[in-house]
C-alpha positions as CSV (number, residue, x, y, z in Angstrom):
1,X,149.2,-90.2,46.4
2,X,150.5,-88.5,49.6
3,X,153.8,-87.3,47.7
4,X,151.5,-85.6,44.5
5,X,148.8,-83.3,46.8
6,X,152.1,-82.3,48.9
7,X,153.8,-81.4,45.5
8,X,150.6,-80.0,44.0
9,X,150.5,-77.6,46.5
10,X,154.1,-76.7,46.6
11,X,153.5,-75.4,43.3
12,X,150.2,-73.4,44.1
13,X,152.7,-71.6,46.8
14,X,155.4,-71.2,44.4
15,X,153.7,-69.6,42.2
16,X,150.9,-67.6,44.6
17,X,154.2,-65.2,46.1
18,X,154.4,-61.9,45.0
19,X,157.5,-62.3,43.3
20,X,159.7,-58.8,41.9
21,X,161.3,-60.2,38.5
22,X,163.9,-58.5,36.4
23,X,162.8,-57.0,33.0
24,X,165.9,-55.7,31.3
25,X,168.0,-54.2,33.7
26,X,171.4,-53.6,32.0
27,X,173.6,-51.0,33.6
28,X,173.2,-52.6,37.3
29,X,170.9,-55.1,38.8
30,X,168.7,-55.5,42.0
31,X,169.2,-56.8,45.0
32,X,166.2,-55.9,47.1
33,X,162.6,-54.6,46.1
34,X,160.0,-53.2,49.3
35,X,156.8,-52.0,48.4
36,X,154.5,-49.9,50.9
37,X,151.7,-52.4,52.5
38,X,153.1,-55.6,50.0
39,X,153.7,-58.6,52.2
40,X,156.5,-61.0,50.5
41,X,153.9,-63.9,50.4
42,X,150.9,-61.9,48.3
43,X,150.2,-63.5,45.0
44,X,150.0,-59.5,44.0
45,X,150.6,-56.2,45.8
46,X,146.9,-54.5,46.4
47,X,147.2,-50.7,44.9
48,X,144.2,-48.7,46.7
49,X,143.0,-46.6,44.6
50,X,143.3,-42.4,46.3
51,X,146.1,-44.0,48.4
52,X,149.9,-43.4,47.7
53,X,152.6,-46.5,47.3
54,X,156.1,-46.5,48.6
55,X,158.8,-48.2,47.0
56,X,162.6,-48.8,47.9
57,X,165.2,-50.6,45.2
58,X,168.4,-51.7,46.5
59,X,170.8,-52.0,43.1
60,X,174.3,-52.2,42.6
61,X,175.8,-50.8,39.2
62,X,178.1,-52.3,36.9
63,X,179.5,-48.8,35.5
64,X,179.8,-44.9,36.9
65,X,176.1,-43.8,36.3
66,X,176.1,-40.0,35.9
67,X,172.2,-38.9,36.2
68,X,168.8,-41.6,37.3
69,X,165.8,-41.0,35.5
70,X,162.9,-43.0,36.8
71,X,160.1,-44.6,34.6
72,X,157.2,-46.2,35.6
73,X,154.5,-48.2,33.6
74,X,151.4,-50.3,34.3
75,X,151.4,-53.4,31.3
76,X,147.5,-54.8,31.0
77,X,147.0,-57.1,28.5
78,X,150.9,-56.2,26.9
79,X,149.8,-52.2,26.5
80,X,152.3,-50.1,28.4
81,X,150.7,-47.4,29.9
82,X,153.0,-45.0,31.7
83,X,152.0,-43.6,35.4
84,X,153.0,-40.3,36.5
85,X,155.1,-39.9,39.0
86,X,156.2,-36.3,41.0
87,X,160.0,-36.3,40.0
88,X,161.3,-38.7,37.8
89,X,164.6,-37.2,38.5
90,X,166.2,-39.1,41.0
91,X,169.4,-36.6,40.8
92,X,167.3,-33.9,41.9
93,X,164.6,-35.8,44.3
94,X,165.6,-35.1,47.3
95,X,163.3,-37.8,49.1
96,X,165.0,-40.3,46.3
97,X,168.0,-41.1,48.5
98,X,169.9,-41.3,45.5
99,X,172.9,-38.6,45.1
100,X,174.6,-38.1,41.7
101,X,176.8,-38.9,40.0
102,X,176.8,-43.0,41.1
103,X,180.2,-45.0,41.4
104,X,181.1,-47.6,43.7
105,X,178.9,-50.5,45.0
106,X,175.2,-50.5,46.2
107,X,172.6,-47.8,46.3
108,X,169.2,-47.1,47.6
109,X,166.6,-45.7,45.7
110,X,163.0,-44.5,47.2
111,X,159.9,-42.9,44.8
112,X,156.1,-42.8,45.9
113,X,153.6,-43.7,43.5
114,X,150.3,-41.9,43.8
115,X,147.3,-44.0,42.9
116,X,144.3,-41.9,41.6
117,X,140.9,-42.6,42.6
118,X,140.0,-42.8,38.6
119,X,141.9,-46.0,37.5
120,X,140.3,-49.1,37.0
121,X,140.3,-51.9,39.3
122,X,142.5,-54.6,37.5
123,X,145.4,-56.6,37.6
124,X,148.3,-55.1,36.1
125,X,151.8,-55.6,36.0
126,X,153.9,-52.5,37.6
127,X,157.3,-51.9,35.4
128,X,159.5,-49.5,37.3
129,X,163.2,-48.4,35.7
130,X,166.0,-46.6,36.7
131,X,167.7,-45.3,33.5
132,X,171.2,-43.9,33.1
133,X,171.9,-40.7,30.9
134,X,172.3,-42.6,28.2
135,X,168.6,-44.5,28.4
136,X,169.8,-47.8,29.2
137,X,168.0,-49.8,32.4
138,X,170.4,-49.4,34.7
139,X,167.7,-51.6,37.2
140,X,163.9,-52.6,36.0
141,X,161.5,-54.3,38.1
142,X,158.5,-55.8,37.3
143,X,155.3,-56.0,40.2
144,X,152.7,-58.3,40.0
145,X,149.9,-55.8,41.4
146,X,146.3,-55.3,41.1
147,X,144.4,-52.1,41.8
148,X,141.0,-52.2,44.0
């Protein structure tokens, strides 16, 4: 009996951890994901809404990658709806960290997301993408998140 509550709540751990998953990346893939004010254990990262967001991807690339766009969207109930974001140019960011063209190993890349004061308080996957010039994912990261 011991050995089923102790496995029981393994699994309410396992699955109660913020965990960043991969949702197409094809160009690259990441290796870290930091989000502003997200502990590692959360079940979801807490978005305040009239608060900003911080996020830092650690990616290597497979291939040269000449230009980054960044696209971000928030999935609720499968609808991708996409959230704004100052300069989607990662090239030309120059708070992004990133410096184009890319060859070689690993990068760091670094966006803010502001979260306005008018959108709803709901759980919602966050879907950020780095794309090369050519559309593909070079990295795409999928947040568990919920907005209060």
């Amino acid at each position: 009996m011991f050995k089923i509550i102790s496995l029981f709540v393994l699994c309410l751990c396992a699955f109660s951890s913020a965990e960043y998953s991969d949702c197409g990346s094809e160009v690259g893939s990441f290796t870290q994901v930091t989000v502003s004010n997200c502990s590692p254990d959360a079940g979801k990262c807490i978005l305040r809404r009239g608060t900003s967001t911080t996020i830092t991807i650690d990616f290597t690339i497979k291939k040269p990658v000449q230009t980054i766009t960044s696209a971000v969207f928030g999935e609720i109930l499968g609808n991708k709806i996409p959230f704004p974001i100052s300069n989607p140019n990662a090239c030309t960011d120059p708070n992004s960290g990133i410096s184009c063209p890319l060859s070689g190993n690993t990068f760091r890349y670094t966006n803010t997301l502001p979260i306005d004061r008018l959108y709803p308080r709901v759980s919602v996957n966050v879907l950020w993408k780095l794309q090369d010039e050519n559309q593909k994912n070079i990295v795409c990261v999928e947040i568990p998140a919920k907005i209060q």
